[in-house]
C-alpha positions, 0 to 999 in steps of 0.5 A, spaced: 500 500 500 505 504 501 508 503 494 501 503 491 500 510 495 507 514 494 505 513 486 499 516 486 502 521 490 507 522 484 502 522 479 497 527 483 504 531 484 505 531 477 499 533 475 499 539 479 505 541 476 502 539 469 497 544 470 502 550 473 506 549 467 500 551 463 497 556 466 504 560 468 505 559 460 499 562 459 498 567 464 505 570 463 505 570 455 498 574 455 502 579 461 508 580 457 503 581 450 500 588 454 505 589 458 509 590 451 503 595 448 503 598 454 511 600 454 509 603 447 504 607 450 507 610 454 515 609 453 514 610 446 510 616 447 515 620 450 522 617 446 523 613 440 522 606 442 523 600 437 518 594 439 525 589 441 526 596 446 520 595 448 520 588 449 527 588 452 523 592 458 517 587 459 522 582 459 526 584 466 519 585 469 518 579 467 520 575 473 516 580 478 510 578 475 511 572 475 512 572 482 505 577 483 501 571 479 503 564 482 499 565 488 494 564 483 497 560 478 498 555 484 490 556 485 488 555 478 493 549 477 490 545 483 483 546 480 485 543 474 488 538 477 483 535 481 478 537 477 481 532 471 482 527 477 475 527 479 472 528 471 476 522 470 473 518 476 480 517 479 478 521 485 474 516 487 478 510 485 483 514 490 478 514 496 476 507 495 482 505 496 482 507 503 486 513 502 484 519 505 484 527 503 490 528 508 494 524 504 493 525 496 493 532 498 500 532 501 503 533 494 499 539 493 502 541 501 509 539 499 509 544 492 507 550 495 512 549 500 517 548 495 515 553 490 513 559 496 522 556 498 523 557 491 521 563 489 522 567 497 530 564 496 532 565 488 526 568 485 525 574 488 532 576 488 533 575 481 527 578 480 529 585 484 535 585 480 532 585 474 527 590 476 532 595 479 535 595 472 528 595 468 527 602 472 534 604 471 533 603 463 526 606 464 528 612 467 535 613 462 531 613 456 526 619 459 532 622 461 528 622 468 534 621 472 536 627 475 533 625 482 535 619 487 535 618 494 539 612 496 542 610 504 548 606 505 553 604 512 555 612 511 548 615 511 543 618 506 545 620 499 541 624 494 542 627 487 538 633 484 539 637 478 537 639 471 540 639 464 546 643 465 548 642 472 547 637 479 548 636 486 549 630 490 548 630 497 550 627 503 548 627 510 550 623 516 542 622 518 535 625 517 530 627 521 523 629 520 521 624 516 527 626 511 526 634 511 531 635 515 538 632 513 543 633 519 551 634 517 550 636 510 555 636 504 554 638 497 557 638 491 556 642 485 557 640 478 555 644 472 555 640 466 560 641 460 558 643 452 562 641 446 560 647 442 553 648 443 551 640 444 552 638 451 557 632 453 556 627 459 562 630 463 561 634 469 566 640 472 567 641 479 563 647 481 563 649 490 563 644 495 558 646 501 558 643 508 553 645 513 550 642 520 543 642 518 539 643 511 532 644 511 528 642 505 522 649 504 518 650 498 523 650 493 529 651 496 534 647 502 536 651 507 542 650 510 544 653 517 553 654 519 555 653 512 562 653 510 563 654 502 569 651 498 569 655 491 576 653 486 582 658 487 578 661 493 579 661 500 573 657 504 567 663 505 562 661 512 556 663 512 549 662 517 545 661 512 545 659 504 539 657 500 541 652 495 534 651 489 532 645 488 525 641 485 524 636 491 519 637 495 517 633 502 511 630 498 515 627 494 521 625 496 521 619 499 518 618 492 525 617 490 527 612 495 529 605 493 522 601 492 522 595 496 521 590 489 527 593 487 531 590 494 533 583 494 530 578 500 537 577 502 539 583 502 533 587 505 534 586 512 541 590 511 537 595 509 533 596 513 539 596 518 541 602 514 535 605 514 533 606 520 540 608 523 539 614 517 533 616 520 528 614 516 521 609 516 524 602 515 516 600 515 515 598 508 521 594 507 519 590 513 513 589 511 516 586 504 521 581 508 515 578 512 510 578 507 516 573 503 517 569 510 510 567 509 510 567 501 510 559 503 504 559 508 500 563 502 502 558 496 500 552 501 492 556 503 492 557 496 494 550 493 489 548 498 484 552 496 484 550 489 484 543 490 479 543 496 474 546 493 474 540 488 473 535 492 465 533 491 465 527 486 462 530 478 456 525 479 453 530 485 453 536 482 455 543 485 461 543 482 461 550 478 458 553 484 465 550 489 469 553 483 466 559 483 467 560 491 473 557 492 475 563 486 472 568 490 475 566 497 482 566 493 480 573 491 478 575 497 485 572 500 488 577 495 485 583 496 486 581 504 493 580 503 493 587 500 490 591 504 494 588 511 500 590 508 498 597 505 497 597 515 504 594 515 507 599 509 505 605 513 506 602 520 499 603 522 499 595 524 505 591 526 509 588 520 509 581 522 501 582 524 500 584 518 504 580 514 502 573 517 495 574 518 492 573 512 495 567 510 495 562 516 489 565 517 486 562 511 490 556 511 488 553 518 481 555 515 482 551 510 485 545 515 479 545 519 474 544 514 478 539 511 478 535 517 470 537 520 469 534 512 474 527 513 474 526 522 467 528 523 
């Protein structure tokens, strides 16, 4: 028996992955299709863009929406695996044979839990990396690069400028939300022309240090700045406004996106963020909503496959595949709004993280064992 059941719980497993194959296929074809029409939109819109560009473009996204779709990849795969077990009545041969629910669903326990390693371990690394390099070839291409924010071991650093000149900035913290940046050094460059056409080369302008910068409406202000100009003795001064085009609204806007850092590396940068003076909150909302990617895959998985468990013969089949669509939809957008209270910092990032997942998972449990237990 033990033989004949670890077949079945191969050829169950196997089904399952049949049907995930199919369904990523055509899930991620479809996507790539309008994603490529829509970087015609709106990419080609602005910039000439070729449709290899265009494609070039879908195609880092493509790891990131692969790992947005698989939850639902996983549901819709279960459901068509065990829906083809039970049309071919071999959900019924499996039953007859003594095997319980809980064993023939293992195989679908087990791949959510493999896949949830996986993508949480390798894909979501992988897919940061491309999407880092997809916002960066983005914004080259819209010459929409002149504003960064980044932090790192030595504290914040930003870039600001136009055209024909820049400044990157660095502070050793921030405070306030990241209006008030605290030991501030500036360094002015002003872009170099070759006749009338500008080069990528820039040339030394001043260096201003300072003890605090102040971002106002359109302009920082530094207070107890020393100014350093080429071939000029260093000027103190008690306040210097310098213009610049970020405001306090959007300048966290220009903050790392918690997609484009990698699981591995997120708890290092939360470190840092939080030793810079900044809200770390929606990077560790990212990093437990990855931990629990396996409990969310498995809830799933289960879903799907529960959903399908009432033999053909009885009837009611639409109507369970209708409610366990709607279930994962509901799980989706439960998902969505407890991160948005982790994101923010209104609800505890592990709360909000874990809670829908296994939530729904030991729903799931506890039906399947009131159905099969009594």
């Amino acid at each position: 028996m033990n033989i004949t059941f670890n077949r079945i719980q191969r050829y169950i497993l196997r089904e399952c992955l049949t049907g995930l194959l199919l369904v990523l296929g055509v899930l991620l074809l479809a996507i790539l299709m309008i994603d490529v029409v829509e970087q015609l939109r709106t990419v080609g819109g602005d910039v000439k863009l070729s449709l290899g560009g265009a494609l070039r473009l879908s195609l880092m996204k493509l790891p990131q929406i692969m790992e947005q779709t698989l939850p639902f990849a996983i549901l819709v795969a279960s459901m068509l695996a065990f829906t083809r077990l039970n049309r071919r009545s071999e959900l019924s041969i499996i039953r007859a044979s003594g095997i319980s629910a809980w064993r023939f669903l293992a195989p679908v326990i087990i791949m959510g839990l493999v896949l949830g390693i996986f993508t949480t371990t390798l894909l979501n690394p992988f897919a940061a990396r491309l999407t880092e390099s997809f916002e960066l070839e983005r914004a080259r291409l819209l010459n929409d690069g002149r504003e960064a924010m980044a932090v790192s071991d030595s504290g914040v650093w930003l870039r600001q400028g136009d055209d024909t000149s820049q400044i990157v900035i660095h502070a050793a913290r921030v405070e306030d939300g990241g209006i008030v940046l605290i030991k501030v050094k500036m360094i002015q460059e002003e872009r170099l022309f070759a006749g009338n056409q500008p080069t990528n080369d820039y040339t030394f302008v001043r260096r201003i240090d300072a003890d605090r910068a102040y971002l106002r409406n359109g302009f920082w202000q530094l207070e107890n700045v020393v100014e350093n100009v080429p071939n000029l003795p260093p000027e103190r001064k008690k306040n210097l406004a310098i213009p610049t085009s970020l405001d306090a609204v959007t300048l966290l806007d220009k903050f790392a996106s918690p997609n484009t850092i990698g699981f591995w590396n997120l708890p290092r940068f939360v470190h840092q963020t939080q030793a810079a003076g900044l809200d770390a909150s929606r990077y560790k909302m990212r990093w437990n909503s990855l931990m629990a990617t396996p409990a969310l895959f498995v809830a799933m998985g289960l879903i799907g496959a529960i959903v399908c468990l009432r033999l053909s013969r009885l009837g009611g089949t639409s109507r369970l595949l209708a409610i366990g669509s709607l279930l994962a939809v509901g799980l989706y957008f439960f998902t969505q709004f407890s991160s948005s209270l982790g994101a923010t910092g209104a609800a505890p990032a592990v709360i909000a993280a874990w809670s829908p997942p296994l939530f729904v998972l030991f729903c799931t449990l506890t039906w399947l064992a009131y159905r099969e237990d009594g």
